[in-house]
TIMI-2910 file (N, C-alpha, C, CB; in pm, 1 decimal, decimal comma, always signed):
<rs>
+----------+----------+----------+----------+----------+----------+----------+----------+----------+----------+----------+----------+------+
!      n_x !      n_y !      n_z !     ca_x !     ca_y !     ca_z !      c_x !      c_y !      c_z !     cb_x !     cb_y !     cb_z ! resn !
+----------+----------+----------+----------+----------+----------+----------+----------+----------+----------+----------+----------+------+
!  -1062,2 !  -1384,0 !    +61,2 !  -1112,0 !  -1279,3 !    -25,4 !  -1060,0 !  -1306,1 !   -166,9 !  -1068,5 !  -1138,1 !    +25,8 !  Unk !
!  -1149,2 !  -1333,7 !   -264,7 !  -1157,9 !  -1347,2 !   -394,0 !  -1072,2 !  -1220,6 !   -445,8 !  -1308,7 !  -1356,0 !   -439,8 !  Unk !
!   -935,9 !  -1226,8 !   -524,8 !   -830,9 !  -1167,2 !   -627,0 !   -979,2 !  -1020,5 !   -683,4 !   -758,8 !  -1335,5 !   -795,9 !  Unk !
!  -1033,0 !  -1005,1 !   -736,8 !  -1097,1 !   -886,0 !   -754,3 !  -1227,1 !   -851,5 !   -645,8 !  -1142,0 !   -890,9 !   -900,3 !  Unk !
!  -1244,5 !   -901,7 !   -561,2 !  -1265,9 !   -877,3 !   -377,4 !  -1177,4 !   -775,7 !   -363,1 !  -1219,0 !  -1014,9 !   -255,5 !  Unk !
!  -1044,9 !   -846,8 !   -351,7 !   -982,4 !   -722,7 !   -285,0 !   -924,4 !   -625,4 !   -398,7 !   -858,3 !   -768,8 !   -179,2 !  Unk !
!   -915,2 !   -595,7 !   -530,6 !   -889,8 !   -520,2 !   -633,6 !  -1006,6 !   -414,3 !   -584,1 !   -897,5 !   -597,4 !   -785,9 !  Unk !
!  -1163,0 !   -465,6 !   -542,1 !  -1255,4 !   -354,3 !   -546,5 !  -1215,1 !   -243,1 !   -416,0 !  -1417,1 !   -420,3 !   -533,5 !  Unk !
!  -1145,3 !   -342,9 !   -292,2 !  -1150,4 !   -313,2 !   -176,7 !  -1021,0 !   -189,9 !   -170,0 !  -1141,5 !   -450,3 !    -88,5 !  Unk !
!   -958,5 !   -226,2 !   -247,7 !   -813,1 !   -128,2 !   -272,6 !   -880,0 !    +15,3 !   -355,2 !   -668,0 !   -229,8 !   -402,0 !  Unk !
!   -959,8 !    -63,4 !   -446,5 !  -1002,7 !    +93,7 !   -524,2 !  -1083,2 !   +172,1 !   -441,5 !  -1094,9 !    +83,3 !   -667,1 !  Unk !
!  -1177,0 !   +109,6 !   -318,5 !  -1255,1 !   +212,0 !   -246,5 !  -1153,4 !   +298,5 !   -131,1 !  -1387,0 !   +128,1 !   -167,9 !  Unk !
!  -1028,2 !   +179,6 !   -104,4 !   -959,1 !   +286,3 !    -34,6 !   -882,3 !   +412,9 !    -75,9 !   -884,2 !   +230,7 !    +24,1 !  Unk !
!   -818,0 !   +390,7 !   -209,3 !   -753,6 !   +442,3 !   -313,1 !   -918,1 !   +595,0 !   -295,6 !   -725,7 !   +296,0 !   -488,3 !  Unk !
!   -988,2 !   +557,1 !   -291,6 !  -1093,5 !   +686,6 !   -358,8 !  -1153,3 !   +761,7 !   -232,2 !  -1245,7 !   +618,4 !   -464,3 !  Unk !
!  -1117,9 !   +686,3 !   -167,1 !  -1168,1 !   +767,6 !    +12,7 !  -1046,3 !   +824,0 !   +103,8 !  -1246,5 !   +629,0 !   +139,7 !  Unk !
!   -950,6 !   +808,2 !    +34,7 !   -845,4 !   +868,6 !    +81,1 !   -830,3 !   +979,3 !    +19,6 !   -742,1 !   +801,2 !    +78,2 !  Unk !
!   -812,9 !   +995,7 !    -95,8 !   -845,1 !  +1101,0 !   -197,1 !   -920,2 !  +1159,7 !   -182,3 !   -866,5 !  +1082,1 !   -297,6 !  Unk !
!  -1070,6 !  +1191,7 !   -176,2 !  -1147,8 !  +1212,2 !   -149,9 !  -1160,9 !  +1304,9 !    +58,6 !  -1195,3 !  +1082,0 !   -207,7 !  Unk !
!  -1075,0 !  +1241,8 !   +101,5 !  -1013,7 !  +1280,4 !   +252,9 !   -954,6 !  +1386,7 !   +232,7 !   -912,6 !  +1185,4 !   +325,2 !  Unk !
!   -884,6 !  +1401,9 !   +101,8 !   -742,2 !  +1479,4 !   +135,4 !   -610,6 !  +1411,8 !   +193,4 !   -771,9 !  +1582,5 !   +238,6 !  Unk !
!   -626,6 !  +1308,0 !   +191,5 !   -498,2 !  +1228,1 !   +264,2 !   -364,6 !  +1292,0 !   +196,7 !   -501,9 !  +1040,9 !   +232,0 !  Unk !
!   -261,2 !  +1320,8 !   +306,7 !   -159,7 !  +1328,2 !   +251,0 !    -28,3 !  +1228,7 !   +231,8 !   -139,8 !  +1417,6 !   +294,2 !  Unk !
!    +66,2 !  +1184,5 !   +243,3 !   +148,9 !  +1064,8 !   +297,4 !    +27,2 !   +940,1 !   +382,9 !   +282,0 !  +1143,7 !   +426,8 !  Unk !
!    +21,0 !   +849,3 !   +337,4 !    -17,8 !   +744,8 !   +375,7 !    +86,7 !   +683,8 !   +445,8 !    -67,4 !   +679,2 !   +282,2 !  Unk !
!    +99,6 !   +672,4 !   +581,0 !   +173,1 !   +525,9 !   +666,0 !   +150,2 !   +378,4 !   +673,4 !   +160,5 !   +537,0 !   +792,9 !  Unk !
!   +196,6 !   +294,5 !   +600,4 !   +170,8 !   +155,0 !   +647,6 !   +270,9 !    +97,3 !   +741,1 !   +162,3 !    +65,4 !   +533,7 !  Unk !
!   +230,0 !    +54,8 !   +870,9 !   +269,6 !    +35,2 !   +960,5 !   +298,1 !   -153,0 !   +949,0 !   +177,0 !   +108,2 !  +1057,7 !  Unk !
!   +398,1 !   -222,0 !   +929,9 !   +373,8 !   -353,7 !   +888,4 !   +400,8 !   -362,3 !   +729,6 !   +225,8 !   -394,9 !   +928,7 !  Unk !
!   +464,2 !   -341,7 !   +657,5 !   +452,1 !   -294,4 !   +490,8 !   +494,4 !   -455,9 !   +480,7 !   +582,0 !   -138,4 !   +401,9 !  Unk !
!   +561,8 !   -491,8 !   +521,2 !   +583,0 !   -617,8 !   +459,4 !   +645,7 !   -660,3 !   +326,0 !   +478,7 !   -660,3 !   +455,6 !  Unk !
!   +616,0 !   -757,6 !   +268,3 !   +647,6 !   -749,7 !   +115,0 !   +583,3 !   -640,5 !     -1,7 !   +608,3 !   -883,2 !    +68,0 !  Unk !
!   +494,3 !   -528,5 !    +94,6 !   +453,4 !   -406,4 !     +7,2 !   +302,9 !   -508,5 !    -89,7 !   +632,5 !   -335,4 !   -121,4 !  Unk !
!   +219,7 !   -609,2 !    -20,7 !    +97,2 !   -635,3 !   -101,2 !    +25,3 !   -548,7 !   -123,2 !    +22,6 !   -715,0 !    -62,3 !  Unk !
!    +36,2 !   -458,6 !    -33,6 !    -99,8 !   -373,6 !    -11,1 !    -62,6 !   -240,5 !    -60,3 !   -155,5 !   -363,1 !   +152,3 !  Unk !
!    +83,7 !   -205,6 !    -37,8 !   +147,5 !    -93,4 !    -29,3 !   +172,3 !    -49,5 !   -181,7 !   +272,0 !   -111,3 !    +57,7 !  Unk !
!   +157,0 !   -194,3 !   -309,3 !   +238,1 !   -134,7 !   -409,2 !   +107,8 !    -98,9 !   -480,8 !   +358,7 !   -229,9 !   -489,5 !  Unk !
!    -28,9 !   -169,8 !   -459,0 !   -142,2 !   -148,6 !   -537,4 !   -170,8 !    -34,4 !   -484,5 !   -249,7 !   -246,3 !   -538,6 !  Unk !
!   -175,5 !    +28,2 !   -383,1 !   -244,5 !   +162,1 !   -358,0 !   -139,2 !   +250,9 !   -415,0 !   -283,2 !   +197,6 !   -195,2 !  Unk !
!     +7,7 !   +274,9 !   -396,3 !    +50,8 !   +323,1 !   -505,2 !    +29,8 !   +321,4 !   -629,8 !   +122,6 !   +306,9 !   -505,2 !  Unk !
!     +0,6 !   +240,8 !   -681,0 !    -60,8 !   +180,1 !   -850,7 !   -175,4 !   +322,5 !   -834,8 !   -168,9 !    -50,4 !   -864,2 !  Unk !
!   -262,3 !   +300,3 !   -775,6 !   -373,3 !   +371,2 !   -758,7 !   -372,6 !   +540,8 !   -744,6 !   -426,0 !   +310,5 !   -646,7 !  Unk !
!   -288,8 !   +561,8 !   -762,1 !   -213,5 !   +737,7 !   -677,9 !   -165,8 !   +730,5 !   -592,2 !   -288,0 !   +855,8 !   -624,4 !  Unk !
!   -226,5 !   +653,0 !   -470,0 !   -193,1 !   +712,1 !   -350,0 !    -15,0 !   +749,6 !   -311,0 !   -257,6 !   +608,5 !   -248,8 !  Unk !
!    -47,3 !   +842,4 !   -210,8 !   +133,7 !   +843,1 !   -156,5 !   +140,8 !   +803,1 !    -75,8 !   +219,6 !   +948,0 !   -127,1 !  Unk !
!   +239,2 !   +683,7 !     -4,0 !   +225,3 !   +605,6 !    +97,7 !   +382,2 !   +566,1 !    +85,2 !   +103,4 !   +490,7 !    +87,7 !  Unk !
!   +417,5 !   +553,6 !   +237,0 !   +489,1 !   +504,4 !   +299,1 !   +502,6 !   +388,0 !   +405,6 !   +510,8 !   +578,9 !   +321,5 !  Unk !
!   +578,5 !   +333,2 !   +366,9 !   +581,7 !   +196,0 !   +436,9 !   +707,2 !   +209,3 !   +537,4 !   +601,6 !    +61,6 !   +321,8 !  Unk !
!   +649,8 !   +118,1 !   +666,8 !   +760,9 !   +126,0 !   +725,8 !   +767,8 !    -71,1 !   +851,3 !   +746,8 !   +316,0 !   +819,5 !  Unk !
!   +864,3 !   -134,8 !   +889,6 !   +841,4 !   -272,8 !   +913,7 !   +955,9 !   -292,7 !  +1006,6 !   +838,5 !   -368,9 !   +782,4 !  Unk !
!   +908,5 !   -379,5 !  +1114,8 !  +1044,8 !   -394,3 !  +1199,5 !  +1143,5 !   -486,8 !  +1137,3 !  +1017,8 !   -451,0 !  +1346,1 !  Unk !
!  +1110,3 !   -571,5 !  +1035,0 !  +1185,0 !   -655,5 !  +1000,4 !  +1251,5 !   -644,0 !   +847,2 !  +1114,1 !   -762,8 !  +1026,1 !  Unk !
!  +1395,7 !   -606,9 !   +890,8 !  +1484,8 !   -543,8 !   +779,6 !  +1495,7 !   -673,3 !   +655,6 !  +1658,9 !   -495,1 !   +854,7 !  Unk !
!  +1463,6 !   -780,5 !   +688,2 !  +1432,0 !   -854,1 !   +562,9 !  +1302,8 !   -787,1 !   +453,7 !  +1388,2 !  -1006,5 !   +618,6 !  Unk !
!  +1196,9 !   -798,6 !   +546,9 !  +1075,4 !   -718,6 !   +454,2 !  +1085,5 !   -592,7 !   +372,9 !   +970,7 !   -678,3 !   +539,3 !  Unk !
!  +1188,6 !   -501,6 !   +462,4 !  +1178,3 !   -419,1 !   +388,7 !  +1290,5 !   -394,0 !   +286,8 !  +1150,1 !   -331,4 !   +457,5 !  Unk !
!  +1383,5 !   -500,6 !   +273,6 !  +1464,1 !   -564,0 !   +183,5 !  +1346,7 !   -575,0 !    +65,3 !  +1535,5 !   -711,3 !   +244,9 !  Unk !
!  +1279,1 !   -679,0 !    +98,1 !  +1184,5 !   -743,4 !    -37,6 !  +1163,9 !   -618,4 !    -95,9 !  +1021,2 !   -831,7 !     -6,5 !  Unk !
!  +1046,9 !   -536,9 !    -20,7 !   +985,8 !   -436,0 !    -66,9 !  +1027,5 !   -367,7 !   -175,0 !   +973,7 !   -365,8 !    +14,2 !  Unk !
!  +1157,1 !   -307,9 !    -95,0 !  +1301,0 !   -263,9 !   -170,1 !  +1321,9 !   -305,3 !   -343,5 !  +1434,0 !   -352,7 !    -78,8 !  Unk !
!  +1332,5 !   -452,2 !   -318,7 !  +1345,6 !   -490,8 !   -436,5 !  +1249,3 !   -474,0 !   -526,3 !  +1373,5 !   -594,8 !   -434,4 !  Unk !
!  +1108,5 !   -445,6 !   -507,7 !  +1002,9 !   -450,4 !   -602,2 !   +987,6 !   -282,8 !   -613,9 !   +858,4 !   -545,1 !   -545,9 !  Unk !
!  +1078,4 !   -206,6 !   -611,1 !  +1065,7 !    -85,2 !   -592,6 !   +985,6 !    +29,2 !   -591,2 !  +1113,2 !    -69,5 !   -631,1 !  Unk !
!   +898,6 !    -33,0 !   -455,1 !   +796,0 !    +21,4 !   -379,4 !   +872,2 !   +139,8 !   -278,5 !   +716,7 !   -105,6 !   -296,0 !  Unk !
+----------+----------+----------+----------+----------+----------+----------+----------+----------+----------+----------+----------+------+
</rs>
């Protein structure tokens, strides 16, 4: 997926969540937070959560 592929794909989620009423977003898998820090960028409220205490080290650091 083409760098503004997925910029469009983040903004339709970013607007259908909203649009939901979503409250706290869960990402299950957050990882280095790719996904997690642009939908924050976007409004959303989301929480990340990862079995692997390195990842959520990284995350950490990009202060997601």
């Amino acid at each position: 997926m083409a760098i503004a592929e997925a910029a469009d794909a983040l903004d339709r989620i970013a607007i259908e969540l909203r649009r939901a009423g979503a409250g706290t977003v869960l990402e299950v898998g957050v990882g280095t937070g790719s996904i997690a820090g642009p939908l924050i960028a976007r409004g959303v409220d989301l929480a990340g959560l990862d079995a692997s205490r390195e990842m959520l080290h990284r995350v950490r650091e990009k202060g997601l």
